[in-house]
N, C-alpha and C positions, 0 to 999 in steps of 0.2 A: 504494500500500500504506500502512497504517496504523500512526502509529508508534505502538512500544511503549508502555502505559501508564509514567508515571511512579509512583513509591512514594505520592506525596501523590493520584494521581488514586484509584488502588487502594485508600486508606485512606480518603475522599472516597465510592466505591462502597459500600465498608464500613459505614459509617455510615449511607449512608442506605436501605440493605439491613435494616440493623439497625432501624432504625426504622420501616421497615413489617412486620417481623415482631412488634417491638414491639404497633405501632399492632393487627395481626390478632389478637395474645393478647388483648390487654387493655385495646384501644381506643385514643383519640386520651387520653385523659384521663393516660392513665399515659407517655405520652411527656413524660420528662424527660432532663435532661440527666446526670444522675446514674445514670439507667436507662438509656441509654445508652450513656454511658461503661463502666458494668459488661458492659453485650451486646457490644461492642466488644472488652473488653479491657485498657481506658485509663483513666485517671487522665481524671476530667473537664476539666479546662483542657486538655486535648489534642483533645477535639471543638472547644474557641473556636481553635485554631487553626486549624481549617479549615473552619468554620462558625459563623459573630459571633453566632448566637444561635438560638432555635429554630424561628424561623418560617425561617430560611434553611434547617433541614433538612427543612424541611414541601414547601417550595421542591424541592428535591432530588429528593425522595421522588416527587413529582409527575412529576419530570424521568425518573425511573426507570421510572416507570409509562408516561410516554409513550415512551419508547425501547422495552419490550416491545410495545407496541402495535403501533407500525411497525416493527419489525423482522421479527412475525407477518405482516405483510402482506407484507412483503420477501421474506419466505422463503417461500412459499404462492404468491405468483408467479413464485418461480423455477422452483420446485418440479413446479407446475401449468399446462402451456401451458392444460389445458382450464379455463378461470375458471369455471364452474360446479363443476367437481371442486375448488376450489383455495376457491372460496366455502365450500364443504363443510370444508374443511379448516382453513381461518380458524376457522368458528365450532367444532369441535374445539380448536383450539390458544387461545381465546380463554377459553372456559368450563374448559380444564385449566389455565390461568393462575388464574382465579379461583379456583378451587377449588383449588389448590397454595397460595395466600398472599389468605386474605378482607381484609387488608389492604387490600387494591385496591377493593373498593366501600364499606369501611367509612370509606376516606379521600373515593371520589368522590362516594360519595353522603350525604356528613358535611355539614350546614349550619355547624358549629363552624369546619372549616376556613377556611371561607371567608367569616364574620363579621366585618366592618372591614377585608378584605383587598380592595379591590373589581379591583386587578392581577391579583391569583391568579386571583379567580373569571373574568377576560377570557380569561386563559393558557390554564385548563381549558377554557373554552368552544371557543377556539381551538385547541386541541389536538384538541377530538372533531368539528370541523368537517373540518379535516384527515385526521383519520381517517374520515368518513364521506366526503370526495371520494376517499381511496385505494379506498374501498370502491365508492365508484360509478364510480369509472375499471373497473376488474375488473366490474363488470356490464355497461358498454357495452362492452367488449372480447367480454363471453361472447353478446353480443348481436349482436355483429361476426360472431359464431362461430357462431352461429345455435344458442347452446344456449340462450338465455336469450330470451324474449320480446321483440320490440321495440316492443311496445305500452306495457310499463310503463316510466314514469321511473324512471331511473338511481338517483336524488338518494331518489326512495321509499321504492324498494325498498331501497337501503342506512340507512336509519332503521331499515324493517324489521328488518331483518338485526340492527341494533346493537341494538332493542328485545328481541329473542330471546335477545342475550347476557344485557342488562340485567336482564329478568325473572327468567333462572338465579340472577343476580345477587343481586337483592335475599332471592329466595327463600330461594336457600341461607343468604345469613345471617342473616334471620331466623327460620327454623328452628335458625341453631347448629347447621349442619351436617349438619343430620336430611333435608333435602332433595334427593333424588335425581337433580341438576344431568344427570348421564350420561343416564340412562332420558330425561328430559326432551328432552335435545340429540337422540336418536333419534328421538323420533317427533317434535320440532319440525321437523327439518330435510326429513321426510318430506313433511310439511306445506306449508312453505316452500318447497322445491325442487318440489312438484305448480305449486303456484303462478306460479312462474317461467319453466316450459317449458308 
């Protein structure tokens, strides 16, 4: 069992919560530490306590995003012994991520973030690598299961998969929200899962 959060991790969550709602209003440009310390709550020398400066909440923020990521996966295989139903339900709980907080592809798919950082950009990459073998375990599993094809690669098809989120992705924010991410997940999955069986 998990121990309880302490007060500083809670406060630590806070901030970098705060800062990808930030970053979703009003981009990366307006993340300061003065704008955040007001989303917070605090007096700004109270974020240098628990973060030296702003790229460690940039840091954070990424940490954040990858924790919902795999958590989606965690729970959708709990959830789902059938991984084809459980596929289906990833790319649901993946594109209501997006579309609850555009933060998330305005951070991932921001060339700013990741200028002069050459660490970060490794972390990200390895972060969605990671995510794409949770994804291709859950298709050779659903292929075990004899829902999913056993002719296509695993490794592919979950590209696939994450390219379906990603195009929701970019779409909806550069429409500003105008883009029908929902409609889209329906008939893509329609699409995608002909495909697969």
């Amino acid at each position: 069992m998990r121990a309880p959060k302490t007060k500083t991790e809670m406060r630590r969550n806070q901030i970098a919560a705060t800062a990808l709602g930030l970053v979703a209003r009003h981009g990366l440009r307006a993340l300061n530490v003065a704008a955040l310390a007001k989303g917070v709550g605090v007096v700004p020398s109270a974020i240098y306590r628990h973060y030296p400066s702003k790229e460690a909440v940039l840091d954070a923020v990424l940490k954040v995003i990858a924790h919902r990521l795999f958590a989606n996966v965690q729970a959708v295989r709990q959830e789902f012994t059938d991984r084809l139903e459980g596929l289906k339900q990833l790319l649901q709980r993946h594109i209501e991520m997006v579309l609850s907080n555009q933060g998330i592809p305005r951070m991932i798919f921001s060339e700013e973030i990741f200028s002069g950082q050459p660490a970060r950009r490794r972390r990200v990459y390895q972060m969605i690598q990671e995510y794409l073998e949770r994804v291709a375990e859950m298709i050779r599993e659903g292929q075990r299961q004899g829902r999913i094809s056993p002719d296509l690669p695993a490794e592919t098809v979950a590209m696939m998969f994450l390219g379906v989120v990603q195009s929701a992705s970019i779409l909806r924010l550069m429409s500003d929200g105008q883009f029908d991410a929902t409609k889209y997940r329906e008939s893509a999955w329609r699409i995608f899962s002909g495909m697969l069986s």
